[in-house]
C-alpha positions as CSV (number, residue, x, y, z in Angstrom):
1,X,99.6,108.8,194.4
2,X,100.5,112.5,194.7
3,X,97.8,115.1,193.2
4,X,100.1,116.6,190.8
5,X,100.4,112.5,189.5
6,X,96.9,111.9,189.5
7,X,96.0,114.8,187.7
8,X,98.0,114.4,185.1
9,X,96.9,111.0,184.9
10,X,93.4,111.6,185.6
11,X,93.5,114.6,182.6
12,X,95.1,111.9,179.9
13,X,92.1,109.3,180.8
14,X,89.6,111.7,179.9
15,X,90.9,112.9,176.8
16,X,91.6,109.3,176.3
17,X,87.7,107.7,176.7
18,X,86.7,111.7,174.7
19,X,88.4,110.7,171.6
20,X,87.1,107.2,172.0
21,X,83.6,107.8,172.2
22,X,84.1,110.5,169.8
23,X,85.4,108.1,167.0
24,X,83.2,105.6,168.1
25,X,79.7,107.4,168.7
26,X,79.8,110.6,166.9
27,X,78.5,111.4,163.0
28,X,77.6,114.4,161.6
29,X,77.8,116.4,158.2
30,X,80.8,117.9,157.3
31,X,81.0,121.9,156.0
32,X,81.1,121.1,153.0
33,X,77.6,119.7,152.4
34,X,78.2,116.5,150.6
35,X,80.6,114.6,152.7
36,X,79.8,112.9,155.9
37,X,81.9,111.7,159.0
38,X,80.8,108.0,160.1
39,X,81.5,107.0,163.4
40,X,82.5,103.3,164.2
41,X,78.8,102.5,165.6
42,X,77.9,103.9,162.1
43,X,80.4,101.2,160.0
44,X,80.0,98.7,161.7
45,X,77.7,96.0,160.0
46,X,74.5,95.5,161.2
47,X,72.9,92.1,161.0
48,X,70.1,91.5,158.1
49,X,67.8,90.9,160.8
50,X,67.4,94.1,163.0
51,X,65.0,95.9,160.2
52,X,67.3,98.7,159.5
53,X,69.3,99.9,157.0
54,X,72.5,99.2,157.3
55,X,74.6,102.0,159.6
56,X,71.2,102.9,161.0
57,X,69.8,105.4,158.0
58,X,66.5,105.4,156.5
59,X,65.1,105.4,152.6
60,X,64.0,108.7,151.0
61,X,60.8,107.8,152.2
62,X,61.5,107.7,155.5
63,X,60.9,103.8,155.9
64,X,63.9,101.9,157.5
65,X,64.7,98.9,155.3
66,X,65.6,95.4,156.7
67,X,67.4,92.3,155.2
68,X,69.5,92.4,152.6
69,X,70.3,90.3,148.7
70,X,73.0,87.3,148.3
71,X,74.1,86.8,145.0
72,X,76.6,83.5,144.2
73,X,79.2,83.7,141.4
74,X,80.1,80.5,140.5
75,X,83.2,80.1,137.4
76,X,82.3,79.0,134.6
77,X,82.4,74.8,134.4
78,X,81.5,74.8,138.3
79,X,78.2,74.1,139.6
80,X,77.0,73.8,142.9
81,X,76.6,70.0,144.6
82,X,72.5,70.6,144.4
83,X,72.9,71.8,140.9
84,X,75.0,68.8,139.8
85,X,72.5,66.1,142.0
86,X,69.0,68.2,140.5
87,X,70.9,67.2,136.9
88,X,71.2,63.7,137.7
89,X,67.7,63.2,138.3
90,X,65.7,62.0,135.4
91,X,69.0,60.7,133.2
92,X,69.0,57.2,132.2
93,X,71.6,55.1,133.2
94,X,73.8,55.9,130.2
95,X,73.5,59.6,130.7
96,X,74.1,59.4,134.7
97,X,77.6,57.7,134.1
98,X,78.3,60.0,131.0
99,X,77.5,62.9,133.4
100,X,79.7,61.4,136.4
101,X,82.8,61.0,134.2
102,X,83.0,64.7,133.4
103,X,82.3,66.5,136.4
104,X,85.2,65.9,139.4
105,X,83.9,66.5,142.6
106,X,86.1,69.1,144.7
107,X,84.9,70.2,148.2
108,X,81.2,70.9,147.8
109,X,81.9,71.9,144.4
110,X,81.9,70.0,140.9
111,X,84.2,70.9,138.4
112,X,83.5,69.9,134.5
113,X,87.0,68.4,133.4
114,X,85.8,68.9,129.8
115,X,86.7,73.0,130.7
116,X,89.1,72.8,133.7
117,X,91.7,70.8,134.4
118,X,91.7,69.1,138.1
119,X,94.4,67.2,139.4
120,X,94.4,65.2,143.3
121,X,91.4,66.4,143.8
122,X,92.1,70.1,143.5
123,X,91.7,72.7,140.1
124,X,95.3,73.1,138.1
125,X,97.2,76.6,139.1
126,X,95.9,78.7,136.0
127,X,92.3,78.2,137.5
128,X,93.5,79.0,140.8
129,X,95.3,82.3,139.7
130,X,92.6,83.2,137.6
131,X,90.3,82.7,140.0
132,X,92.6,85.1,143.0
133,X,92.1,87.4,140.1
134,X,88.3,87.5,139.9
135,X,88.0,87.9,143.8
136,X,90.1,91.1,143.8
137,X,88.1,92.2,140.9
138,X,84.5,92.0,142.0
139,X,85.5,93.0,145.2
140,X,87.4,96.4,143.9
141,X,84.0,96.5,141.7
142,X,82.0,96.4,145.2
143,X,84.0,98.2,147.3
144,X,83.3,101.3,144.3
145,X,79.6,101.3,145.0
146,X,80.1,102.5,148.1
147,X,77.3,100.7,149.5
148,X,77.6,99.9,153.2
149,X,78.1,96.8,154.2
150,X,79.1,95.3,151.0
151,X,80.4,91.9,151.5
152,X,82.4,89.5,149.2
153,X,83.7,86.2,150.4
154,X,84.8,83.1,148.7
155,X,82.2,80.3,149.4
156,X,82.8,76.6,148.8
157,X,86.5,77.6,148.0
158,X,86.2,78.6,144.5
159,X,82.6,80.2,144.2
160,X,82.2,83.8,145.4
161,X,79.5,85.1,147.4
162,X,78.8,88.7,147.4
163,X,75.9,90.1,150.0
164,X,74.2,94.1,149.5
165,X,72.0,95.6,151.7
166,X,68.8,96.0,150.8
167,X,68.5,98.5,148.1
168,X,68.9,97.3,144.3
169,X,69.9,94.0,142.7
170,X,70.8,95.7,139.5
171,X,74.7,95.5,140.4
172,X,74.5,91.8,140.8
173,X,74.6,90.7,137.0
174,X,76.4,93.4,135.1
175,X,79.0,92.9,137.9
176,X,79.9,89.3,137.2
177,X,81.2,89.9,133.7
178,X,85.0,89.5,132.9
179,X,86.6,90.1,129.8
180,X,88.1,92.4,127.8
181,X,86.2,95.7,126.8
182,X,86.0,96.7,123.8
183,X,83.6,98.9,121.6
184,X,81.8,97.6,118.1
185,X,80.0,99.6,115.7
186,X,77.2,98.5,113.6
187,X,73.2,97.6,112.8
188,X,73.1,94.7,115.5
189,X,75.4,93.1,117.7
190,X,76.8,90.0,115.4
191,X,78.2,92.0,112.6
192,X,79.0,95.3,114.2
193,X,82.7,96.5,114.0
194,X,85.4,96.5,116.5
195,X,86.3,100.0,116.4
196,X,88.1,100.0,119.8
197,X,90.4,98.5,120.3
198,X,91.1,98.3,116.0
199,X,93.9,96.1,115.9
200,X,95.1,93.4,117.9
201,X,98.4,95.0,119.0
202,X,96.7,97.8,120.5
203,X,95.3,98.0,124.0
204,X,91.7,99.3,125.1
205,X,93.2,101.9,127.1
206,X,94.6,103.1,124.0
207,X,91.3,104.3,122.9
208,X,89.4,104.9,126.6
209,X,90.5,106.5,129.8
210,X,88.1,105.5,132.3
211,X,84.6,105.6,133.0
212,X,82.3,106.8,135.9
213,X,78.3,107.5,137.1
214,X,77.2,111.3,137.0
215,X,73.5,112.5,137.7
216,X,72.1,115.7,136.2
217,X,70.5,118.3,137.7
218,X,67.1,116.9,136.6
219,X,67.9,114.0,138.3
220,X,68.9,111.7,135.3
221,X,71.6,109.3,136.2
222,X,74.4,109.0,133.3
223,X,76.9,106.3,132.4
224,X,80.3,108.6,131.6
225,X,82.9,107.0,128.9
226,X,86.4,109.4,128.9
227,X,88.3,108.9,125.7
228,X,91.3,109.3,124.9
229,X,92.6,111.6,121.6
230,X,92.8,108.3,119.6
231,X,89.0,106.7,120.8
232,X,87.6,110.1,120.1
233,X,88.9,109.8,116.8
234,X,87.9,106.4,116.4
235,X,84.0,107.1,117.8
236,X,84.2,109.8,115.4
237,X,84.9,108.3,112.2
238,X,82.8,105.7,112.5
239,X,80.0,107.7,113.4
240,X,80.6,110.0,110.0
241,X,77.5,109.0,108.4
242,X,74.9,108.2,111.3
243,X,72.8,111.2,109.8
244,X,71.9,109.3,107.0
245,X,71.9,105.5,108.8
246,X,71.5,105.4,112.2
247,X,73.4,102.5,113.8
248,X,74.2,101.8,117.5
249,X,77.7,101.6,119.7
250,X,77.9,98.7,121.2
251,X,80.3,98.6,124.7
252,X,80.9,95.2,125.8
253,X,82.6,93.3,128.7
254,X,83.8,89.8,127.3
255,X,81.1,88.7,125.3
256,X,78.4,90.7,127.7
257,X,76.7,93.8,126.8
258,X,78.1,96.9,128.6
259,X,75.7,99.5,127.6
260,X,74.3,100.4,124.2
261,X,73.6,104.0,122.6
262,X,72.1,104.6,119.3
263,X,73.7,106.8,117.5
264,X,71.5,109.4,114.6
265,X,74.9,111.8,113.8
266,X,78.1,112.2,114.6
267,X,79.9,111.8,118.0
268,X,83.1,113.8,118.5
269,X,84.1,114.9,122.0
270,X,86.0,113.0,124.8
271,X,83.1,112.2,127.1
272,X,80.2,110.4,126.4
273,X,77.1,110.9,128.6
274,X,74.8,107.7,128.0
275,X,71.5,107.0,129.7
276,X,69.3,104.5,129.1
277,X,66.5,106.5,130.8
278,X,65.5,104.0,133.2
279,X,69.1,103.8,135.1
280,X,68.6,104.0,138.8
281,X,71.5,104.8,140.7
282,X,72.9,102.0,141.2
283,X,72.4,100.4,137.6
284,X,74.5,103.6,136.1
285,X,77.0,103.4,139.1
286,X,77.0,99.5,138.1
287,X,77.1,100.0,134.7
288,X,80.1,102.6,134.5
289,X,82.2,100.7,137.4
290,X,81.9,97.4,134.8
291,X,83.3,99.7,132.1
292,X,86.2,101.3,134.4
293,X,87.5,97.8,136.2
294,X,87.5,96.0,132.8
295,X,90.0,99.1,131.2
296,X,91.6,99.8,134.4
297,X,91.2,97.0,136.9
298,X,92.7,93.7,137.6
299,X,92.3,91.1,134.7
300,X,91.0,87.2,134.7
301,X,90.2,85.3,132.2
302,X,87.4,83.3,133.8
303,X,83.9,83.6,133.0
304,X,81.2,83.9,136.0
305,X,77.5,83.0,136.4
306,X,75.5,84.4,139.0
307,X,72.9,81.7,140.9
308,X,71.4,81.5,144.1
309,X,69.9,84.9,144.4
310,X,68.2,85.3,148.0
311,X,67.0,87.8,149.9
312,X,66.8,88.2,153.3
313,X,64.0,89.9,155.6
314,X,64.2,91.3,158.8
315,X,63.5,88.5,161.3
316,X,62.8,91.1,164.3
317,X,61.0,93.7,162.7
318,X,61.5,97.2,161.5
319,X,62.6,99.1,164.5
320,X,64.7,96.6,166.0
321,X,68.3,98.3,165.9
322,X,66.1,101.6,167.5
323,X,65.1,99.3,170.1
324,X,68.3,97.9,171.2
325,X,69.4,101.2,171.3
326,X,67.1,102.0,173.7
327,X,67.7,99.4,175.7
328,X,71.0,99.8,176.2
329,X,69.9,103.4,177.1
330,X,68.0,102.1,179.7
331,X,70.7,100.2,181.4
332,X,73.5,102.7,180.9
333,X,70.5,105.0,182.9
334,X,70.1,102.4,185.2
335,X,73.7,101.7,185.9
336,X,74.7,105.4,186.5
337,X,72.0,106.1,188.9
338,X,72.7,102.7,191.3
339,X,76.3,103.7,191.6
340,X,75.7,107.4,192.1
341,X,73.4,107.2,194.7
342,X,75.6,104.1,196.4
343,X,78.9,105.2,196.1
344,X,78.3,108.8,195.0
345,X,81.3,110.2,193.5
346,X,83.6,106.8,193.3
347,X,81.1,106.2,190.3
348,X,83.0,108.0,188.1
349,X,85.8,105.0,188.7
350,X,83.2,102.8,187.2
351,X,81.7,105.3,184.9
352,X,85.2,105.6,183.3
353,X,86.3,102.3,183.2
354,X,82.7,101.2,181.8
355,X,83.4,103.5,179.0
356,X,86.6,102.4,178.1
357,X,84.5,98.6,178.2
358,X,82.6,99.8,175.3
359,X,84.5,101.9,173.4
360,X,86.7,98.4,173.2
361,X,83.7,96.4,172.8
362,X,82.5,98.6,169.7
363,X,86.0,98.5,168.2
364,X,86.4,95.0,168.1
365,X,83.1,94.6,166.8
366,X,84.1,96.5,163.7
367,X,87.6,95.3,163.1
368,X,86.9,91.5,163.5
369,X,85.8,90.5,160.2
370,X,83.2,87.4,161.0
371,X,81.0,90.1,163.8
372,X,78.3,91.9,163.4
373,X,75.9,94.4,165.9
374,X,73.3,91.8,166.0
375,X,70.6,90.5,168.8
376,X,73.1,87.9,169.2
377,X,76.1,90.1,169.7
378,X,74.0,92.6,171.6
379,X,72.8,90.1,174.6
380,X,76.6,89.0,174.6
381,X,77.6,92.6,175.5
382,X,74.9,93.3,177.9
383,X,75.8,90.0,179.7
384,X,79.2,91.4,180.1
385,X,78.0,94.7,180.9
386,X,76.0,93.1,183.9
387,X,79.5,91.0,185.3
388,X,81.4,94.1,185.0
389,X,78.8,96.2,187.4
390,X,78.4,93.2,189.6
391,X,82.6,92.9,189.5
392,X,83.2,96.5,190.6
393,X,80.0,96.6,193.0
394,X,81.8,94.2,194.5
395,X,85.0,95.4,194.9
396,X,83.2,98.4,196.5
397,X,81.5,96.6,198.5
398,X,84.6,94.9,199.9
399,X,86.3,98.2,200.7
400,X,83.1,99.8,202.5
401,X,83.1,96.9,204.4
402,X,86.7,97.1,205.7
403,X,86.5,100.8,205.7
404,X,83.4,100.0,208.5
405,X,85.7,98.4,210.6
406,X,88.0,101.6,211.0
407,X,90.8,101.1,208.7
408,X,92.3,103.9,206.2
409,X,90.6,104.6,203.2
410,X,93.7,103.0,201.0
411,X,94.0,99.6,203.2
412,X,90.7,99.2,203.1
413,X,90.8,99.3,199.1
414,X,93.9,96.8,199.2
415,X,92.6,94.3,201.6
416,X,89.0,94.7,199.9
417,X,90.5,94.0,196.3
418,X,93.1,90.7,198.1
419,X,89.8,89.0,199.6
420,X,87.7,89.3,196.1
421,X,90.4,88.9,193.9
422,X,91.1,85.5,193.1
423,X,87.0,84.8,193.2
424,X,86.1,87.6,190.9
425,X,89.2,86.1,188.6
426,X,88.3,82.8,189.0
427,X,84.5,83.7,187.6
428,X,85.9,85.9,184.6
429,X,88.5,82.9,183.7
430,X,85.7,80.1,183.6
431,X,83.1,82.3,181.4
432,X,86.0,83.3,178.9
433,X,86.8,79.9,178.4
434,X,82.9,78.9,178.1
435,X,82.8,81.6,175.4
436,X,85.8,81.0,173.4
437,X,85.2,76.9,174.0
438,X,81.8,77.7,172.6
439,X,82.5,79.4,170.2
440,X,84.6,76.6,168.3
441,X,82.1,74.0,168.4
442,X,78.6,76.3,168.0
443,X,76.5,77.0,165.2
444,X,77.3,80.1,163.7
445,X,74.6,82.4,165.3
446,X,75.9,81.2,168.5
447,X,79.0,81.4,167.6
448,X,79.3,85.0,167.2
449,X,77.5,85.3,170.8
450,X,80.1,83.2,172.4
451,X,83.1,84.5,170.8
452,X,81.6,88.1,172.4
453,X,80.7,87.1,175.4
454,X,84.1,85.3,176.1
455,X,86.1,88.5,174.4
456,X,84.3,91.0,176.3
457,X,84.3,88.8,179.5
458,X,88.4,89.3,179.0
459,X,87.3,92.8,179.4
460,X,85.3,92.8,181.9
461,X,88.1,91.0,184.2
462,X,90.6,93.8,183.2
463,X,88.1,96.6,184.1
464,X,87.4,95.4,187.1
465,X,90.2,94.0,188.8
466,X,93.1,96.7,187.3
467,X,91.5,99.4,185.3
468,X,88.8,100.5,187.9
469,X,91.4,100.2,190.7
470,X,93.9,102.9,189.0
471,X,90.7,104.9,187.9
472,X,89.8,104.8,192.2
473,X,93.2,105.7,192.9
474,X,94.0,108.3,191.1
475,X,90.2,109.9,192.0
476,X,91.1,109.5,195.6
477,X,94.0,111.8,195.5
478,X,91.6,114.6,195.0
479,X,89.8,114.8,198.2
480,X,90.6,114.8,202.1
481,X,87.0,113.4,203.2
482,X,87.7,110.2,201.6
483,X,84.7,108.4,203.1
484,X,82.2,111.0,202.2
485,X,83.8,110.5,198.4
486,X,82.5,107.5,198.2
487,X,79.6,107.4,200.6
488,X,81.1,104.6,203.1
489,X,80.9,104.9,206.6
490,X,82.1,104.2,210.0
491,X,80.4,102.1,212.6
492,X,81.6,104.7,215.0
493,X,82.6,108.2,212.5
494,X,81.4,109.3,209.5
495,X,84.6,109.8,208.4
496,X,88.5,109.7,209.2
């Protein structure tokens, strides 16, 4: 390869692996103060057990915070198998085949056919629709915390299981309610007034605009209502007389409690700051994302309970993620200095192509929804990271040794790569199918290991066998004293 070739080649590598490993490695505060770039590393979901907060950042106290809250919403008439078998136990006879007839088992779940309607063993297509509908409303919900590492998934088929980090439980409930909103007016909840919406051919949105969470310079955390002309009209009127009789606004989800604010005079403007005084962050941020998804958000008409709260701790400690960190720091140190003294400058072939490994590696980490950085995933990649350094130590090795014998520099790299190819191929084909072979019939902790290892295994075969080889020959193009390059010798000259 000529040198004008190779350093234009050489030139779009670099800037290639910089962006990589700037995308992938690189966070810091942006100028404005408030805003902050995440890198992939940073995104990508760290499992419950590694005893840190998920993307690697500590409390306000400093302490990092491991594990993490599940929280199942099941619709209402559906209840899990161990709910429906714990009912069964103590019932007569009489009551056990009363209580058989109406619920229908479907999958793991059991559906009570006094409520739903389930035909061949499945729920009729209103359920179904209205239960797509829930899943791209609590996940929209989620999704506007802005909590990393929020996760919503549909469990058993028609249950939905949402996982936080740990942090605050408060969103769980008040973000299972469906409904319509709407606001009443009154002395208690039962024989308040609907103001809003007033009649039953208007829409809430004719009366509110939105809602969202605000926190005062004192550090109070608010629940804001935007109304429209009409609402604030609305609010206004039927607040007239709370001078004289104090009464309370009631905003409701469905038949749930929203919020509450009692009212001693007159509200006229078109944003409402309500706080409870004990809203946390989350609980206002909770509270007003409720209030916005049910005006603006996708509607359902099924009603959700939330059950099987858990919480997860961190199985390996607080520091965990810190130490696999290090770790890896060890062996990236411990790589770079075996093939810098061996092969001297030919280790930046490996040291590129080794980058490119885990820039990939990290990527796919991120993007593939069912992985996660975890000890698991972790010992998958080092494994990996290992066969590639023993792949390309190889190759080297190959090459010195022909390169002993006397031939040029460039048939010693072709006939060193022909008599190690088909091994080193032969190796990286049987662990990718162990991996991916594994992978289909292991539990899931394994699985995620074996999916990796066989995934990054791919990798490693690529690196080696093509990727370092156009990384050594578009480096060799740059120096005369190709042997001294890369540290091989002659039995009889140093060099040619």
């Amino acid at each position: 390869m000529s040198k004008v070739k190779s350093a234009i080649c050489l030139t779009l590598m670099t800037l290639l692996i910089a962006g990589l490993c700037f995308i992938c490695f690189l966070s810091f505060d942006l100028p404005n103060g408030t805003d902050t770039y995440n890198s992939i590393l940073t995104m990508t979901e760290k499992d419950a057990d590694l005893g840190m907060r998920y993307g690697g950042k500590s409390d306000e106290s400093g302490r990092y915070l491991g594990g993490g809250y599940t929280a199942v919403y099941y619709p209402e008439g559906v209840i899990s198998a161990e709910e429906y078998e714990t009912s069964l136990k103590g019932m007569t006879d009489e009551e056990k085949t009363e209580y058989e007839e109406q619920y229908e088992k479907v999958g793991d779940l059991y559906f009570d056919t006094d409520k739903i309607k389930v035909e061949n063993g499945a729920p009729d297509a209103d359920f179904k629709a209205g239960f797509e509908s829930a899943v791209e409303l609590f996940t929209a919900r989620y999704e506007a915390l802005h909590l990393e590492d929020v996760r919503v998934s549909v469990f058993d088929g028609y249950a939905v299981r949402v996982f936080v980090p740990q942090s605050d439980t408060a969103a769980f409930t008040p973000l299972s309610y469906t409904g319509d909103f709407t606001v009443k007016y009154g002395s208690d909840a039962s024989s308040a007034a609907t103001i809003m919406p007033a009649r039953s051919t208007e829409s809430i949105t004719d009366y509110v605009k939105g809602a969202y969470m605000r926190t005062g310079a004192d550090g109070t955390n608010y629940v804001v209502v935007d109304f429209t002309k009409k609402g604030r009209e609305a609010l206004a009127k039927a607040s007239d007389g709370a001078a004289d009789s104090a009464a309370t606004a009631f905003f409701q989800v469905g038949e749930n409690s929203a919020l509450q604010l009692s009212v001693n005079e007159k509200i006229d403007q078109d944003s409402l700051y309500i706080s409870n005084g004990q809203f946390t962050e989350i609980s206002a941020k909770s509270s007003a994302i409720l209030i916005d998804s049910a005006v603006n958000g996708a509607k359902t008409e099924l009603a959700f309970t939330v059950t099987d709260t858990n919480s997860y701790h961190a199985l390996y400690g607080e520091n965990s993620l810190l130490w696999m960190y290090v770790a890896f720091g060890v062996f990236f140190a411990a790589m770079l200095v075996f093939f810098f003294v061996r092969y001297h400058l030919l280790a930046f072939a490996h040291l590129y192509t080794y980058l490119l490994f885990l820039c990939g590696t990290v990527l796919c980490v991120w993007a593939i929804p069912f992985l996660a950085l975890s000890v698991e995933t972790f010992t998958a990649f080092l494994l990996a990271s290992l066969l590639l350094c023993v792949g390309d130590a190889v190759t080297f090795e190959k090459a010195r040794a022909e390169y002993a014998t006397g031939k040029t520099m460039v048939s010693s790299v072709k006939t060193g790569y022909s008599k190690c190819f088909w091994d080193l191929f032969d190796v990286h084909i049987v662990l990718a199918l162990a991996g991916f072979f594994t992978f289909f019939v292991a539990l899931p902790a394994l699985s995620s290991f074996a999916f990796l290892f066989g995934l990054t295994t791919v990798f490693s075969g690529l690196g080696t066998l093509l990727i370092n080889r156009f990384n050594w020959a578009i480096l060799m193009a740059y120096t005369p004293k190709k042997g001294a390059f890369c540290n091989f010798k002659r039995e009889e000259t140093e060099d040619e």
